[in-house]
mmCIF file of the N, C-alpha and C atoms, coordinates in Angstrom:
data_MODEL
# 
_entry.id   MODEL 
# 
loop_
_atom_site.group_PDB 
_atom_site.id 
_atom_site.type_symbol 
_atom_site.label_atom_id 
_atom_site.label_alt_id 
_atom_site.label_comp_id 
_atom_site.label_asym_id 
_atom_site.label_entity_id 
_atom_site.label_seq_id 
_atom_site.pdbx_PDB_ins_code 
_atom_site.Cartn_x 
_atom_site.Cartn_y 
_atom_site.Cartn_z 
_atom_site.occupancy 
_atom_site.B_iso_or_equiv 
_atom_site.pdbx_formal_charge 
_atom_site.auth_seq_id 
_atom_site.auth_comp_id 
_atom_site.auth_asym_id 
_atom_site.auth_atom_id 
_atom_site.pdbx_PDB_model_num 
ATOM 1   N N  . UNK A 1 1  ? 0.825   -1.198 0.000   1.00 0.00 ? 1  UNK A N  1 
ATOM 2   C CA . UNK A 1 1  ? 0.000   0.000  0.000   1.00 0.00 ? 1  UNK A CA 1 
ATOM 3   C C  . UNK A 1 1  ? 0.867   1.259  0.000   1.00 0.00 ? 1  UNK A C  1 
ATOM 4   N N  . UNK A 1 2  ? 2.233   1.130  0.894   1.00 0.00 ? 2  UNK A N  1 
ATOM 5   C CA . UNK A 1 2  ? 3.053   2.427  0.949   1.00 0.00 ? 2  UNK A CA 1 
ATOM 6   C C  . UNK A 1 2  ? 3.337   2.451  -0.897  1.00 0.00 ? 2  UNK A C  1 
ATOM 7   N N  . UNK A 1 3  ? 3.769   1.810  -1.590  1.00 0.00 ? 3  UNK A N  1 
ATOM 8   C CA . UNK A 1 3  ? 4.393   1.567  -2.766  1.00 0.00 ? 3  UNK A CA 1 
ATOM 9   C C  . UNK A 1 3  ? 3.898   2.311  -3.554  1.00 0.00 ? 3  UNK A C  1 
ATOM 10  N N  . UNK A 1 4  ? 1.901   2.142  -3.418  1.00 0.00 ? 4  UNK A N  1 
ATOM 11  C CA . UNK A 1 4  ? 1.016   3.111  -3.988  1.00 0.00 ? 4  UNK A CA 1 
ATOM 12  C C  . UNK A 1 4  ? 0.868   4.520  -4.491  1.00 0.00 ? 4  UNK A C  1 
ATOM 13  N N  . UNK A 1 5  ? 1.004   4.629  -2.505  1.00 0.00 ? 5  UNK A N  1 
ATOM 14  C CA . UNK A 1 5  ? 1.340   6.247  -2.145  1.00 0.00 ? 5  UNK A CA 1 
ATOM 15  C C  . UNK A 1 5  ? 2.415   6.887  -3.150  1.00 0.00 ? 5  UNK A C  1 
ATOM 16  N N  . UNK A 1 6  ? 3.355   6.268  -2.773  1.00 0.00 ? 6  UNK A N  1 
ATOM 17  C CA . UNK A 1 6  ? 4.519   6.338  -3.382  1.00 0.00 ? 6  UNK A CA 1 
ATOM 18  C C  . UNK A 1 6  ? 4.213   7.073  -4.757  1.00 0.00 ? 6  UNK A C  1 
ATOM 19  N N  . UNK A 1 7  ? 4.136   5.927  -5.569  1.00 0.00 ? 7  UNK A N  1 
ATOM 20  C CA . UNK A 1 7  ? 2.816   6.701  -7.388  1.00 0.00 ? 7  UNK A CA 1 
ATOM 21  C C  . UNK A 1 7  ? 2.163   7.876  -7.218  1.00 0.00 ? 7  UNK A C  1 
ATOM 22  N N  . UNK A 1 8  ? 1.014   7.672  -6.111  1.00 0.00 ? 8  UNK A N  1 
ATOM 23  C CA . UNK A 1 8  ? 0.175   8.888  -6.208  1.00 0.00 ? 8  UNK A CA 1 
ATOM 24  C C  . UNK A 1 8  ? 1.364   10.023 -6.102  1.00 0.00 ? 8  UNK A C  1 
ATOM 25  N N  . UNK A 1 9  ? 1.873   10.049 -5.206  1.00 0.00 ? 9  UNK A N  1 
ATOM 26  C CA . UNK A 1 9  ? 2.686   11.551 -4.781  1.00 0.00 ? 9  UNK A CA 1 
ATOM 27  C C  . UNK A 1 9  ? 3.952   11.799 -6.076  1.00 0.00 ? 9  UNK A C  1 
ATOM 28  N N  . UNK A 1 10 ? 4.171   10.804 -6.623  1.00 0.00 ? 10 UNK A N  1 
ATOM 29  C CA . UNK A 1 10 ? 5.358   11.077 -8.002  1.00 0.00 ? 10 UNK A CA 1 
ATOM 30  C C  . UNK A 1 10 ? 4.509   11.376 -8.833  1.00 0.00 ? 10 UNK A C  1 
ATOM 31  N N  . UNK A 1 11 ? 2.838   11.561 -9.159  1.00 0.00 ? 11 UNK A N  1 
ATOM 32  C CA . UNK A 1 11 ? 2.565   12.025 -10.444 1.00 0.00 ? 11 UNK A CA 1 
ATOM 33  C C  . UNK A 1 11 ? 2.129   13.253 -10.144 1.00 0.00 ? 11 UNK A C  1 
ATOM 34  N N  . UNK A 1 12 ? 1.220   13.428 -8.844  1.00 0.00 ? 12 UNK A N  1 
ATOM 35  C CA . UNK A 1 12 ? 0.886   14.568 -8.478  1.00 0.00 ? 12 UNK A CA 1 
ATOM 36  C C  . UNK A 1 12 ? 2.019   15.635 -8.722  1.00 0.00 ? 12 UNK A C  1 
ATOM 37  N N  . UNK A 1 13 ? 3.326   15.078 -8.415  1.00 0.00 ? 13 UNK A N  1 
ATOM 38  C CA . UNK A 1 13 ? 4.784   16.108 -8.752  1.00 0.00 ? 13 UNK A CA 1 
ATOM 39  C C  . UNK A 1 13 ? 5.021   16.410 -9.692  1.00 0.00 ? 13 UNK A C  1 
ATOM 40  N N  . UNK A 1 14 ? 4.635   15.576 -10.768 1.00 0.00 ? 14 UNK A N  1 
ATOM 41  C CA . UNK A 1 14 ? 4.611   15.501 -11.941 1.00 0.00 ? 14 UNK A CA 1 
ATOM 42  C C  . UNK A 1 14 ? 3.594   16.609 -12.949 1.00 0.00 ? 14 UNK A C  1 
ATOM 43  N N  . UNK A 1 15 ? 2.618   16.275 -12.653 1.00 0.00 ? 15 UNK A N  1 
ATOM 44  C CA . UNK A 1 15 ? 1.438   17.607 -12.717 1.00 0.00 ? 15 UNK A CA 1 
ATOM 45  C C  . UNK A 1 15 ? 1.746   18.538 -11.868 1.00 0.00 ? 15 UNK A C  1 
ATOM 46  N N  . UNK A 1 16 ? 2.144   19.026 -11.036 1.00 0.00 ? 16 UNK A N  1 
ATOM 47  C CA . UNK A 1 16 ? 2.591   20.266 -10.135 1.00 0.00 ? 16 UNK A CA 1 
ATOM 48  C C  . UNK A 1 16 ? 3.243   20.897 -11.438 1.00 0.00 ? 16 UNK A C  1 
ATOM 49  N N  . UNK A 1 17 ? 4.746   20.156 -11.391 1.00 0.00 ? 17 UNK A N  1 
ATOM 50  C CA . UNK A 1 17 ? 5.974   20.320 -12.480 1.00 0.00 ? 17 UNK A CA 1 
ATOM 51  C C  . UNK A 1 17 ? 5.130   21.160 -13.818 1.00 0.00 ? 17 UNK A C  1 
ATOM 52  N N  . UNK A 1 18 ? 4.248   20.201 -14.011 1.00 0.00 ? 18 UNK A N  1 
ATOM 53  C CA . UNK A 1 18 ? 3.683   20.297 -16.006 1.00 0.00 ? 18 UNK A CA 1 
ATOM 54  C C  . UNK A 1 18 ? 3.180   21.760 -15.787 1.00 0.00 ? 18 UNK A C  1 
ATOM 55  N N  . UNK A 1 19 ? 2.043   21.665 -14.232 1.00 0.00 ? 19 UNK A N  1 
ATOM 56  C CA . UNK A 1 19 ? 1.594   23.347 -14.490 1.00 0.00 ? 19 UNK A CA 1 
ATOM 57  C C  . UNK A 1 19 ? 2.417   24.845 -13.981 1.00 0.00 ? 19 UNK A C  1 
ATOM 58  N N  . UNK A 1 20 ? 3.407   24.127 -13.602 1.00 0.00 ? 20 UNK A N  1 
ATOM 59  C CA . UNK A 1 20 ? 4.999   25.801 -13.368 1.00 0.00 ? 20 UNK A CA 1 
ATOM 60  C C  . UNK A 1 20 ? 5.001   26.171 -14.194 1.00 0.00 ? 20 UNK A C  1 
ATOM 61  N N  . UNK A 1 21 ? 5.142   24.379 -15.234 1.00 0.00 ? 21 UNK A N  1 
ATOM 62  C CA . UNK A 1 21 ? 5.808   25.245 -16.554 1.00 0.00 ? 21 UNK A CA 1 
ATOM 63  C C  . UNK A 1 21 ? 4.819   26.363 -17.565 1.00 0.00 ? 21 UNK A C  1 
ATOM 64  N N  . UNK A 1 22 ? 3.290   26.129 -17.628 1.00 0.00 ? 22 UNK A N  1 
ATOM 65  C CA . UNK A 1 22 ? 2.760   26.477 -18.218 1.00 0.00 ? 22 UNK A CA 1 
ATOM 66  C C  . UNK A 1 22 ? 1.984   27.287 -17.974 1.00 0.00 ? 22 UNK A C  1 
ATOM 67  N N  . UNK A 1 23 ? 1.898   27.575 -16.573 1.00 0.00 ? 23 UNK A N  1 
ATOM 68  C CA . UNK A 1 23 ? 1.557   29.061 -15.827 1.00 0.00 ? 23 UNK A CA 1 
ATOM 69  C C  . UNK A 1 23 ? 2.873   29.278 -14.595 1.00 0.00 ? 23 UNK A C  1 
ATOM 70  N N  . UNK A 1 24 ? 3.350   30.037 -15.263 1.00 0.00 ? 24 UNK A N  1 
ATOM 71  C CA . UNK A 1 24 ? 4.822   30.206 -14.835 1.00 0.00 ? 24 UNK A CA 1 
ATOM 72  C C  . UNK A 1 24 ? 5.178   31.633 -13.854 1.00 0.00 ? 24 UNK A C  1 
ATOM 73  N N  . UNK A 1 25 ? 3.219   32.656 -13.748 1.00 0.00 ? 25 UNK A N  1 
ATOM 74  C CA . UNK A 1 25 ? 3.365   33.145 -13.023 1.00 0.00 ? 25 UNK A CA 1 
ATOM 75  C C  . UNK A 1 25 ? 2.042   33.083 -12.182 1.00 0.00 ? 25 UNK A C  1 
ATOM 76  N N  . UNK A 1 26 ? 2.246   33.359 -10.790 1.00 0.00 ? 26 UNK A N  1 
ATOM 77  C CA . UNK A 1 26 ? 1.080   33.372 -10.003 1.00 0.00 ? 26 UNK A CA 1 
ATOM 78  C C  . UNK A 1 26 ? 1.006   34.571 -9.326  1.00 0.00 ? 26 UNK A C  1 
ATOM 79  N N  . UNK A 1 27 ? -0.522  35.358 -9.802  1.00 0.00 ? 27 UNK A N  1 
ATOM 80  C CA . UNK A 1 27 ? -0.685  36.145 -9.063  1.00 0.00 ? 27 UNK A CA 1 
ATOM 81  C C  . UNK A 1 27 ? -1.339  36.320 -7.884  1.00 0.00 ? 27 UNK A C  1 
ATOM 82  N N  . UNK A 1 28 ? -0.932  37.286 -7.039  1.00 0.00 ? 28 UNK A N  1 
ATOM 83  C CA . UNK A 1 28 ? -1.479  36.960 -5.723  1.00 0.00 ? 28 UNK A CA 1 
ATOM 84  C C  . UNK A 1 28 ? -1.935  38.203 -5.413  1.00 0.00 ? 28 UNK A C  1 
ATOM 85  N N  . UNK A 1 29 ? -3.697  38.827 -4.760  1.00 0.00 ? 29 UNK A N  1 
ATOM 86  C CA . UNK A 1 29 ? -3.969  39.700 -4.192  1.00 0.00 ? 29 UNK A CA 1 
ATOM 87  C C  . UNK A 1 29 ? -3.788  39.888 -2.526  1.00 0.00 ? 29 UNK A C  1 
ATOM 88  N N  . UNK A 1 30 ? -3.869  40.745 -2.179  1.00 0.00 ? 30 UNK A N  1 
ATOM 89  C CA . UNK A 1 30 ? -3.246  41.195 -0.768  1.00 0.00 ? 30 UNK A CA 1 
ATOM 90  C C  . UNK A 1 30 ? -3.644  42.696 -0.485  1.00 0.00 ? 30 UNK A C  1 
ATOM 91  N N  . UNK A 1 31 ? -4.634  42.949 0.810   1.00 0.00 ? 31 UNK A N  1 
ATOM 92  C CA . UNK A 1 31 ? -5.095  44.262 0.752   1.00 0.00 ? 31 UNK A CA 1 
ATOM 93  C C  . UNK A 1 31 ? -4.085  44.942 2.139   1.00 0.00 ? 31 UNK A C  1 
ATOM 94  N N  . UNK A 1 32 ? -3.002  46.128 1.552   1.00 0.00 ? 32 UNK A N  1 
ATOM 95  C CA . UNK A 1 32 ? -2.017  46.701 2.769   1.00 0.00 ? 32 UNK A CA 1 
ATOM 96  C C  . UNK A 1 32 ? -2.816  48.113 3.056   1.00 0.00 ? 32 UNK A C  1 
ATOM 97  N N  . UNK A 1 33 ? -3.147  48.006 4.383   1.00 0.00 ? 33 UNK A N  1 
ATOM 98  C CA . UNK A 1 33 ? -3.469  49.159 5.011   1.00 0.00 ? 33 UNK A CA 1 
ATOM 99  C C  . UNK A 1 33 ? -1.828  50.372 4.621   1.00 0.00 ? 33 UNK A C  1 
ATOM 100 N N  . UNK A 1 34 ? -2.734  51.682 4.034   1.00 0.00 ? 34 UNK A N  1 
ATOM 101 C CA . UNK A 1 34 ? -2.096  52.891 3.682   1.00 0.00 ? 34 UNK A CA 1 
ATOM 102 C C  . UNK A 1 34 ? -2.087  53.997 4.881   1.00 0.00 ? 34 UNK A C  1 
ATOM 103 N N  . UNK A 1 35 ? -2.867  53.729 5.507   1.00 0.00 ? 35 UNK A N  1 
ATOM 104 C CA . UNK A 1 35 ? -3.297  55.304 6.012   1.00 0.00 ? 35 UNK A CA 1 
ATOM 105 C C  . UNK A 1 35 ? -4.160  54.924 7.263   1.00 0.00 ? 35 UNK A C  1 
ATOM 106 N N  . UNK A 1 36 ? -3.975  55.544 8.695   1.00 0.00 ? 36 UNK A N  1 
ATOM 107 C CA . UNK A 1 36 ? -5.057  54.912 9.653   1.00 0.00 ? 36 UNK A CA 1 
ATOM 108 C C  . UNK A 1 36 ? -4.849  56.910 10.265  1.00 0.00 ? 36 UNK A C  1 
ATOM 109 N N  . UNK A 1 37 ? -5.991  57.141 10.559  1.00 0.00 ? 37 UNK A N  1 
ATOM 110 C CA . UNK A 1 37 ? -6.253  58.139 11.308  1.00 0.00 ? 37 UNK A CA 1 
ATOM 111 C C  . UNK A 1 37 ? -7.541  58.022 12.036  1.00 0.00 ? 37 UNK A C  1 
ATOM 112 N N  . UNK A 1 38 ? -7.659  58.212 13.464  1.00 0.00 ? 38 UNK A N  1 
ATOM 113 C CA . UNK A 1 38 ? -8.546  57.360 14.124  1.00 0.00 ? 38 UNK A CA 1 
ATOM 114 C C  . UNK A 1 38 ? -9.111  56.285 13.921  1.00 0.00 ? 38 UNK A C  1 
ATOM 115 N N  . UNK A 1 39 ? -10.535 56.348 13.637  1.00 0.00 ? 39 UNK A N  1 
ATOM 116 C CA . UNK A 1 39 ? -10.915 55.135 13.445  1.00 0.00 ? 39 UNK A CA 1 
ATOM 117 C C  . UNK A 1 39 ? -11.276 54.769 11.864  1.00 0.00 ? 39 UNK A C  1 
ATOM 118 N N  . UNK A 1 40 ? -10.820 55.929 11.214  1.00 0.00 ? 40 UNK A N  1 
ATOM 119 C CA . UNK A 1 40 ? -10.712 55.387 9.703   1.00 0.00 ? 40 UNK A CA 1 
ATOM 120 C C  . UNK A 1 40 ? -9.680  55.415 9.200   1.00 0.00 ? 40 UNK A C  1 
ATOM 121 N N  . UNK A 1 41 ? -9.124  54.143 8.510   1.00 0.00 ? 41 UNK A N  1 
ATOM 122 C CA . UNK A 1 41 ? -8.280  53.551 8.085   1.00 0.00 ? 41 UNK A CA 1 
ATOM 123 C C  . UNK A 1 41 ? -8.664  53.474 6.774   1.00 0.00 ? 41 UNK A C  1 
ATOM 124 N N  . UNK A 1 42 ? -7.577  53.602 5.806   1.00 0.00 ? 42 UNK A N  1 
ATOM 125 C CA . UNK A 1 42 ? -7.561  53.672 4.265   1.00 0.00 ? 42 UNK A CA 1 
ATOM 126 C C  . UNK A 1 42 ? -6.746  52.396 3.669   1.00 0.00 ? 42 UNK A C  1 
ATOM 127 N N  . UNK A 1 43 ? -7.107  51.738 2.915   1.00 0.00 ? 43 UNK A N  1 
ATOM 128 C CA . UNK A 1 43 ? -6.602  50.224 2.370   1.00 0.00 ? 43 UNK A CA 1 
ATOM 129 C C  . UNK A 1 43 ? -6.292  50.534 0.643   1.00 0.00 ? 43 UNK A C  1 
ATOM 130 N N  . UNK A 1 44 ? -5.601  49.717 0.513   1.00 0.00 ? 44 UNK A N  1 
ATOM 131 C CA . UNK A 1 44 ? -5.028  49.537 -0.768  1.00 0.00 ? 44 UNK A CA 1 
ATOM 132 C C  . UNK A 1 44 ? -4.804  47.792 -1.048  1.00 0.00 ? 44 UNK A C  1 
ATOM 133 N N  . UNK A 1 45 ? -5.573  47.787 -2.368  1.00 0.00 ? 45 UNK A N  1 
ATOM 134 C CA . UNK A 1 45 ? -5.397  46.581 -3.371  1.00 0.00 ? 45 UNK A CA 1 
ATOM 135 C C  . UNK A 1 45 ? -4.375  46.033 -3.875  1.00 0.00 ? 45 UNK A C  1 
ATOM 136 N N  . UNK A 1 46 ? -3.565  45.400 -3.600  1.00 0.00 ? 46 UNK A N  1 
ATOM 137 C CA . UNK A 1 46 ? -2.231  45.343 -4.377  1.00 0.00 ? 46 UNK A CA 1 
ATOM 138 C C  . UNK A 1 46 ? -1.913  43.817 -5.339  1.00 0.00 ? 46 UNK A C  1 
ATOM 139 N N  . UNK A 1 47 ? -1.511  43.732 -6.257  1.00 0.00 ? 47 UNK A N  1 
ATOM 140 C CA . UNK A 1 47 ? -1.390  42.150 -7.024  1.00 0.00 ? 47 UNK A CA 1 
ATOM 141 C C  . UNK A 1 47 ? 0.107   42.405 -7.363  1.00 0.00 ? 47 UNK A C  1 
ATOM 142 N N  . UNK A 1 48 ? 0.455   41.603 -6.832  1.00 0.00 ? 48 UNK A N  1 
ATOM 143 C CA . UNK A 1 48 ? 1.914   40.944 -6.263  1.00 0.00 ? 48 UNK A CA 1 
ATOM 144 C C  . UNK A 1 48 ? 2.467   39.208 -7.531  1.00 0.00 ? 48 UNK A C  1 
ATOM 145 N N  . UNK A 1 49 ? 2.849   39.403 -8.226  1.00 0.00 ? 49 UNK A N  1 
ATOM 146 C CA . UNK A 1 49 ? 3.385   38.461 -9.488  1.00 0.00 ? 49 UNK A CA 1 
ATOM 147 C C  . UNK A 1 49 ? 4.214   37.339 -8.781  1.00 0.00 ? 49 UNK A C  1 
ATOM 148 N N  . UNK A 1 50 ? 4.293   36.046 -8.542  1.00 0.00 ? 50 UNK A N  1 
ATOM 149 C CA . UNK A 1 50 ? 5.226   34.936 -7.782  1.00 0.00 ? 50 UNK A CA 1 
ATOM 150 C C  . UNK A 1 50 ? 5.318   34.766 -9.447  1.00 0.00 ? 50 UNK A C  1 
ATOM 151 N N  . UNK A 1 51 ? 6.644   34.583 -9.545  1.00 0.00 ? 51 UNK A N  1 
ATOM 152 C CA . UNK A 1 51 ? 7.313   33.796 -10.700 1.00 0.00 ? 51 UNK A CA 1 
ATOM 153 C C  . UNK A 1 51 ? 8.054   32.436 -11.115 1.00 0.00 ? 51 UNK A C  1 
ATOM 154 N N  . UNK A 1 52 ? 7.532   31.481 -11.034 1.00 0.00 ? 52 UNK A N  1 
ATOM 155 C CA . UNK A 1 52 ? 8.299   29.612 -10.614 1.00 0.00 ? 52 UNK A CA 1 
ATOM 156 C C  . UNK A 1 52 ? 8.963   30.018 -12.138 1.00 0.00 ? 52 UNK A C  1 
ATOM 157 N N  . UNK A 1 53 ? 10.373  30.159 -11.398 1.00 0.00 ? 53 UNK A N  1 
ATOM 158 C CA . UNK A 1 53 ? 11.408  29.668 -12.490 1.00 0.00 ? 53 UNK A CA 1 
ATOM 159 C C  . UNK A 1 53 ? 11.285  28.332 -13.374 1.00 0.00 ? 53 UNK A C  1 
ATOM 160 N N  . UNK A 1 54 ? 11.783  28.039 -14.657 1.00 0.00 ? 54 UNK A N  1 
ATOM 161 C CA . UNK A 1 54 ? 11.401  26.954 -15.648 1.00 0.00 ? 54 UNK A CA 1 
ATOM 162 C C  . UNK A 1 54 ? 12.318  25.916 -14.525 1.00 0.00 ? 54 UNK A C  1 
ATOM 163 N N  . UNK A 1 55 ? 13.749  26.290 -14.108 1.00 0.00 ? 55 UNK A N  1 
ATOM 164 C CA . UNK A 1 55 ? 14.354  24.744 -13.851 1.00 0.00 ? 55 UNK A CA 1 
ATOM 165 C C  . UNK A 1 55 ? 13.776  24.492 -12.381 1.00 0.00 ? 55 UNK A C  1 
ATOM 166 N N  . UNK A 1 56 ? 13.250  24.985 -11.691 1.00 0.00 ? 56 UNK A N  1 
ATOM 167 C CA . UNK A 1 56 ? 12.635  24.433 -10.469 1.00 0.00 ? 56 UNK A CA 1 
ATOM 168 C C  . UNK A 1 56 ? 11.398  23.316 -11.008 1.00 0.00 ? 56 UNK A C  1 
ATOM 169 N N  . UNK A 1 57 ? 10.841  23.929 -11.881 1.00 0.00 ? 57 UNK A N  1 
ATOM 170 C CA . UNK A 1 57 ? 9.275   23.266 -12.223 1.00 0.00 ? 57 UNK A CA 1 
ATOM 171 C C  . UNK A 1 57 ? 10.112  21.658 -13.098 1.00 0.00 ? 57 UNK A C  1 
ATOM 172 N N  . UNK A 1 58 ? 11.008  21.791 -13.839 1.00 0.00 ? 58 UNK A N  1 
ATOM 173 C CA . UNK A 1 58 ? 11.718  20.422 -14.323 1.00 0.00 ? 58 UNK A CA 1 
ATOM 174 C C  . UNK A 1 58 ? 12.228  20.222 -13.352 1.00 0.00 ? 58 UNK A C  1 
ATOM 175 N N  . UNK A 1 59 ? 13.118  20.767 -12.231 1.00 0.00 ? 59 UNK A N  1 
ATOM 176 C CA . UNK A 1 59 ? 13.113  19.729 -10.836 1.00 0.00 ? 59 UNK A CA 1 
ATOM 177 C C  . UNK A 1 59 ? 12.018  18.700 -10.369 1.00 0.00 ? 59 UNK A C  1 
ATOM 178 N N  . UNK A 1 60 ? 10.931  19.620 -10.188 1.00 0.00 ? 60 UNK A N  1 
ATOM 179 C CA . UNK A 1 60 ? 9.907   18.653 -9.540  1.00 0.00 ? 60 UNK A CA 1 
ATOM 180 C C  . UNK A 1 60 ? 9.136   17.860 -10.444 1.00 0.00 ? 60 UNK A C  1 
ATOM 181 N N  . UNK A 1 61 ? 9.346   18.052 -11.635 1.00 0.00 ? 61 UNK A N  1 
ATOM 182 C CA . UNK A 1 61 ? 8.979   17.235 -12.597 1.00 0.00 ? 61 UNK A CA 1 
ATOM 183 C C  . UNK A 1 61 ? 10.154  15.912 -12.878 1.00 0.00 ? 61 UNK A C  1 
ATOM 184 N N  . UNK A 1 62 ? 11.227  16.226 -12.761 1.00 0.00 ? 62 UNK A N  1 
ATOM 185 C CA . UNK A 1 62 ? 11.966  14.810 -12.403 1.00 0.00 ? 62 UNK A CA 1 
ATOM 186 C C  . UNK A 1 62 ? 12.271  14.115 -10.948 1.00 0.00 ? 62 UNK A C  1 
ATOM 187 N N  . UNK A 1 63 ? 11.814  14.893 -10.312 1.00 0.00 ? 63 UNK A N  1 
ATOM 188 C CA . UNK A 1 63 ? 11.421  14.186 -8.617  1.00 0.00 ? 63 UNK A CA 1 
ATOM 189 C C  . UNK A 1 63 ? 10.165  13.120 -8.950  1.00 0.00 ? 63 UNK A C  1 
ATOM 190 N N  . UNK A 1 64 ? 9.332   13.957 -9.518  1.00 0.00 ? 64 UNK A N  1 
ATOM 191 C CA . UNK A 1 64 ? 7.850   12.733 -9.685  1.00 0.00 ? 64 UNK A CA 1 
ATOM 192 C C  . UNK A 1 64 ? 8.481   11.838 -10.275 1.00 0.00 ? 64 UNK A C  1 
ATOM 193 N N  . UNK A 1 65 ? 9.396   12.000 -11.494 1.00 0.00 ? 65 UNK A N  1 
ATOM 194 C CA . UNK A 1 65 ? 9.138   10.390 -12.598 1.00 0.00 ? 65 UNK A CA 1 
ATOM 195 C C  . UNK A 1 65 ? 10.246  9.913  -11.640 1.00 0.00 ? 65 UNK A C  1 
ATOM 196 N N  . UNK A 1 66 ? 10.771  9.949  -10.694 1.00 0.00 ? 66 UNK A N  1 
ATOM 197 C CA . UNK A 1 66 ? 11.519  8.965  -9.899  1.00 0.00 ? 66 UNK A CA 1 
ATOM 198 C C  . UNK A 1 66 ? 11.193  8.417  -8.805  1.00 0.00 ? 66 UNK A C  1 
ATOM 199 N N  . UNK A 1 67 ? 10.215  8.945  -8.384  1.00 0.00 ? 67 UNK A N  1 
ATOM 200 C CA . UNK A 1 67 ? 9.111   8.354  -7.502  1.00 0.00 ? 67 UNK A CA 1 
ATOM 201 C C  . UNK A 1 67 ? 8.487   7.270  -7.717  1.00 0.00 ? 67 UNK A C  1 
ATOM 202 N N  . UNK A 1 68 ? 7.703   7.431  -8.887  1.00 0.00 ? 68 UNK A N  1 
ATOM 203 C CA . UNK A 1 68 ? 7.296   6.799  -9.614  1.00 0.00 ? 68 UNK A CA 1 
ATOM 204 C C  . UNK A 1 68 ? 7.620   5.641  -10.468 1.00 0.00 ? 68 UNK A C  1 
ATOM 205 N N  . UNK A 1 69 ? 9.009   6.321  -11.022 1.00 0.00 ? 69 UNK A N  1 
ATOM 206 C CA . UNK A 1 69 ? 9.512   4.745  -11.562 1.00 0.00 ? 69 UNK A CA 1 
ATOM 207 C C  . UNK A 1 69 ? 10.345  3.716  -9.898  1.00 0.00 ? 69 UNK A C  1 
ATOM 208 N N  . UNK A 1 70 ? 10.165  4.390  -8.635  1.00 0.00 ? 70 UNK A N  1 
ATOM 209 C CA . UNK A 1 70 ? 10.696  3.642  -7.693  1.00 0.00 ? 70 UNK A CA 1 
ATOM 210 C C  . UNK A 1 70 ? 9.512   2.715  -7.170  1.00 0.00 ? 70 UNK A C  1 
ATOM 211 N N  . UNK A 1 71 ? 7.955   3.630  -7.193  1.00 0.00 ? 71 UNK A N  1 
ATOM 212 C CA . UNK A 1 71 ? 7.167   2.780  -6.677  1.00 0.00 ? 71 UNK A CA 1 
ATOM 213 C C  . UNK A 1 71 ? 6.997   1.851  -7.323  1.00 0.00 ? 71 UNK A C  1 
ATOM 214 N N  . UNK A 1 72 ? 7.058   1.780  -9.065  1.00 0.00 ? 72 UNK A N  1 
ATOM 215 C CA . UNK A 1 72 ? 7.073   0.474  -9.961  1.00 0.00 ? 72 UNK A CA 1 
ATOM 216 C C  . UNK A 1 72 ? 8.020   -0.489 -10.143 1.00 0.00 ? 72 UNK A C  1 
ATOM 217 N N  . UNK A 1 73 ? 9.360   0.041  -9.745  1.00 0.00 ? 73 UNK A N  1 
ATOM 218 C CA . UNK A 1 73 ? 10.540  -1.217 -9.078  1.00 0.00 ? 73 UNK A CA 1 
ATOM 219 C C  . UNK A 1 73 ? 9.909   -1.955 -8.505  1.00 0.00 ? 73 UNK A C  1 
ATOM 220 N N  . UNK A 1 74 ? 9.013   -1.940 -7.302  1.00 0.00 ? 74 UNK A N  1 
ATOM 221 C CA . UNK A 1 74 ? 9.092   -2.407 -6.165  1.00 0.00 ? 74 UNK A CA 1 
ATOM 222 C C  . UNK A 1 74 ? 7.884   -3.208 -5.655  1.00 0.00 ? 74 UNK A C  1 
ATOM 223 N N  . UNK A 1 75 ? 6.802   -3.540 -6.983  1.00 0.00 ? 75 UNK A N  1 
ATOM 224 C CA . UNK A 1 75 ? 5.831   -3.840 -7.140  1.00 0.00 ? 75 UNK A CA 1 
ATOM 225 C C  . UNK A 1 75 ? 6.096   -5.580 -8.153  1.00 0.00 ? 75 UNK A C  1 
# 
């Protein structure tokens, strides 16, 4: 049953990997307080870009297929 796991979690890495590569940026909203004067406070919207570099996303894309080809050794 561990052997299984094993598969599931090397393809899931695998699809992680496939979608870095092909949305390679993630945006993220986040609201930063600007301005507080008594009890009114002024906020701001901000979208913030995370960028997964290409060779991280082929890292974890060759972490899965070795997972994977380990859980099928071993079966």
């Amino acid at each position: 049953m561990k052997l299984r796991g094993l598969i599931i979690v090397g393809v899931v890495l695998i699809l992680v990997g496939l979608g870095g590569l092909v949305f390679n940026v993630i945006p993220i909203h986040h609201t930063e307080q600007v301005a507080k004067i008594g009890p009114i406070t002024a906020t701001q919207d901000k979208e913030t870009d995370f960028v997964i570099p290409p060779f991280v996303a082929v890292i974890i894309i060759l972490a899965g297929g070795t997972l994977v080809l380990a859980g099928r050794r071993r079966t």
